[in-house]
C-alpha positions as CSV (number, residue, x, y, z in Angstrom):
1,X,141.7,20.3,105.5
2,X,138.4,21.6,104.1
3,X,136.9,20.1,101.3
4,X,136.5,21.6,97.7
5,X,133.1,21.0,96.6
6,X,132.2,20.6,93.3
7,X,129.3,23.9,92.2
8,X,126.2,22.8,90.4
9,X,125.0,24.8,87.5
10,X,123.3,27.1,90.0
11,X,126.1,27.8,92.0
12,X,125.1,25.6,95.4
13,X,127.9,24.1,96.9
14,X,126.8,20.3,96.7
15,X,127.0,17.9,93.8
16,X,123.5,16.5,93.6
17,X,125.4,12.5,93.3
18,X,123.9,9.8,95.4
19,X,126.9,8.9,96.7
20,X,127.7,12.5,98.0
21,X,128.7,11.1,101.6
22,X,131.7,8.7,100.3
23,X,133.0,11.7,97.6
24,X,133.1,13.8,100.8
25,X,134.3,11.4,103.2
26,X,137.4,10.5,100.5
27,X,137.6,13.7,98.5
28,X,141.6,14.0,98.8
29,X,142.0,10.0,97.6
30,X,139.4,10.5,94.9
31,X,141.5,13.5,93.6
32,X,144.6,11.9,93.6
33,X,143.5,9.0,91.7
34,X,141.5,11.4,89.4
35,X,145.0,13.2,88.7
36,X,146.9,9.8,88.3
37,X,144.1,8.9,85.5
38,X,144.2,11.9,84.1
39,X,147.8,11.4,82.9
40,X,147.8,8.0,82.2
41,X,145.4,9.3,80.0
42,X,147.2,12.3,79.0
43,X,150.5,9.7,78.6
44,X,149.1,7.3,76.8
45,X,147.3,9.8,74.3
46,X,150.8,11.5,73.7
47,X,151.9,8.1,73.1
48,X,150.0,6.9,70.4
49,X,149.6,10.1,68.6
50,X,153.1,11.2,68.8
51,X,156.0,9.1,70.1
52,X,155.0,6.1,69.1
53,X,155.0,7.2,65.2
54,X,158.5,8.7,66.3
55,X,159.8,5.5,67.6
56,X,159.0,3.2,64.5
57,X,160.9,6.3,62.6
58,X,164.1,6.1,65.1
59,X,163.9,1.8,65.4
60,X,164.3,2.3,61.9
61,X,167.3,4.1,61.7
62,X,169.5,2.1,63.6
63,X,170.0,-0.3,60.7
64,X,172.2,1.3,57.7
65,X,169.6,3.7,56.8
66,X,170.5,8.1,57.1
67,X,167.6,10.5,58.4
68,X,167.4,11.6,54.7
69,X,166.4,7.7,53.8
70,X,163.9,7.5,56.4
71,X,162.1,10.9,55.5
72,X,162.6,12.7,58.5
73,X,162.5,16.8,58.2
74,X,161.9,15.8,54.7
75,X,159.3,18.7,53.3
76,X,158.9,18.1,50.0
77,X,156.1,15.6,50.4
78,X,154.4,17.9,52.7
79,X,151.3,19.2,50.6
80,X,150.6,15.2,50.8
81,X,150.6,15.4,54.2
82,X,149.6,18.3,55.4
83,X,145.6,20.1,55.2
84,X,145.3,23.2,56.1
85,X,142.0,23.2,54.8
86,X,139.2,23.4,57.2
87,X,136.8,20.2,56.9
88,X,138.3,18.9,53.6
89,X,139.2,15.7,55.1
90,X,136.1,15.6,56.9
91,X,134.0,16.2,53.8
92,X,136.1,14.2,51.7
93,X,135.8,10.7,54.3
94,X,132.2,11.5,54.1
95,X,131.5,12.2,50.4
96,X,133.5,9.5,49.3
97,X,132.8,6.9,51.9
98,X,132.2,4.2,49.9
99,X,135.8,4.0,48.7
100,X,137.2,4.1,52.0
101,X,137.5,0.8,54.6
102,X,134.6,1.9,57.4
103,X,137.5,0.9,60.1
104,X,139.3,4.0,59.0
105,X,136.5,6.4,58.6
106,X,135.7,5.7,62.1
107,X,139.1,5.8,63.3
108,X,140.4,9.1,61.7
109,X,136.9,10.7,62.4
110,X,135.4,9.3,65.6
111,X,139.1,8.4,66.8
112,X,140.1,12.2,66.6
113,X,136.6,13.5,68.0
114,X,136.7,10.8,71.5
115,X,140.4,11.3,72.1
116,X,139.8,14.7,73.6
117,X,137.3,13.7,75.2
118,X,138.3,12.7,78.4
119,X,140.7,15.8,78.9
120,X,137.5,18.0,78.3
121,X,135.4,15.5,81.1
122,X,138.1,14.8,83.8
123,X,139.9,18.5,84.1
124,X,136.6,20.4,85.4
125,X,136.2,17.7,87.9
126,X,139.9,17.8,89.0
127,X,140.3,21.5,88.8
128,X,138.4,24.6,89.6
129,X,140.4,26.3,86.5
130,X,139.1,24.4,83.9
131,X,135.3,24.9,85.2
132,X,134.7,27.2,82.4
133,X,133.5,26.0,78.7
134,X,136.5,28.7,77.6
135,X,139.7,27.1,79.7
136,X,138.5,23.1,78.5
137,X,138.1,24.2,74.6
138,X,141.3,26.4,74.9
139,X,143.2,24.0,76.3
140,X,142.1,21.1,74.2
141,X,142.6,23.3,70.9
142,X,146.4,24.1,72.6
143,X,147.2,20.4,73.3
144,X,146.2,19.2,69.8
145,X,147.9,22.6,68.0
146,X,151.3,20.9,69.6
147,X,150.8,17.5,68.9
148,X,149.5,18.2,64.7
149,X,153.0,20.9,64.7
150,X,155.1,18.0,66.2
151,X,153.5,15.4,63.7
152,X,154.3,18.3,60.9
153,X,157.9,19.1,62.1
154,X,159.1,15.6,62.4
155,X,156.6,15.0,59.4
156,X,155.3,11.4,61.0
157,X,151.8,11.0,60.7
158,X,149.8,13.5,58.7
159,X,149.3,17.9,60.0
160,X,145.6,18.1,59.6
161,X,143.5,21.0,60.4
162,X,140.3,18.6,60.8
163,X,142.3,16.8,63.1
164,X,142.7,19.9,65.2
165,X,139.0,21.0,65.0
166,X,137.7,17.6,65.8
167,X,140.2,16.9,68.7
168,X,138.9,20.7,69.8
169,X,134.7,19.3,69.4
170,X,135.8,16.5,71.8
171,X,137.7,18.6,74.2
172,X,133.9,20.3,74.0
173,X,132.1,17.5,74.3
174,X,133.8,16.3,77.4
175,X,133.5,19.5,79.3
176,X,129.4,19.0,78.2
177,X,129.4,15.5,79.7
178,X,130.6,16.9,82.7
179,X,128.2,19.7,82.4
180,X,125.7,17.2,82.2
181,X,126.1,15.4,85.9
182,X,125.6,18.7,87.3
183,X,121.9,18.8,85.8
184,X,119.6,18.1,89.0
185,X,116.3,16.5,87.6
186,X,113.2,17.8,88.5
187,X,111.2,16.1,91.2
């Protein structure tokens, strides 16, 4: 089996790493646990920002309660919900950041920004499709586009626009990391 090099920004067919003998060596083991990462990764984000929100709904209506009582496909809250405002929420967590609890500035901003990030790190090194800035910010904006219209549609949690751009940035910023460990210094 040959071995599928990772391209440095200059097109050579070595990854300047100093441990380029054992990536070589154990390319096909280092891939597969790179893909098995990747989604526990991509499970455990899916989790937390979908089905666990959707789980607390459905625990909730085993008791004597109707989907109607629980709020579920209920719309009528939904311009309380729901921005579709580009960088209102942003602006308004940092304009009025005094009134807000600094845990959850840093967890709806940072939190939204560093959850993509991984997907937009670990996909160029995994795949030779996503080795372009285009495919890791398309995707990223795709995956979080489906999770903010399933939080909208089964209206748990809140459809935010910001979330989507941020989630997008981080998507970005993880495809730049990776960018970054191609960068051979200078001798």
């Amino acid at each position: 089996m040959s071995k599928n090099n990772i391209t440095n920004m200059q097109g050579n067919a070595k990854l300047p790493l100093p441990y380029r003998n054992i990536i070589d060596t154990y390319y096909f083991p280092i891939k597969v646990i790179g893909w098995i990462l990747f989604s526990i990764y991509s499970f455990i984000a899916f989790y937390k920002l979908v089905i666990d929100r959707l789980v607390n709904v459905v625990v909730l209506l085993k008791g004597d309660y109707s989907i109607g009582d629980l709020g579920l496909f209920d719309y009528s809250s939904w311009r309380l919900t729901t921005n579709f405002v580009p960088f209102e929420t942003i602006l308004r967590y940092i304009n009025y950041s005094h009134y807000f609890n600094w845990d959850i500035v840093l967890i709806n901003l940072l939190g939204n920004l560093l959850i993509f990030t991984p997907m937009g790190f670990l996909l160029p090194l995994l795949s030779k499709k996503f080795r372009k800035a285009w495919s890791v910010i398309g995707l990223g904006f795709l995956s979080s586009l489906a999770v903010e219209t399933i939080q909208f549609i089964f209206t748990v949690g809140s459809a935010d626009i910001d979330d989507l751009i941020l989630n997008t940035m981080g998507a970005w910023l993880g495809f730049i990391a990776y960018k970054s460990i191609l960068i051979t210094p200078r001798k």
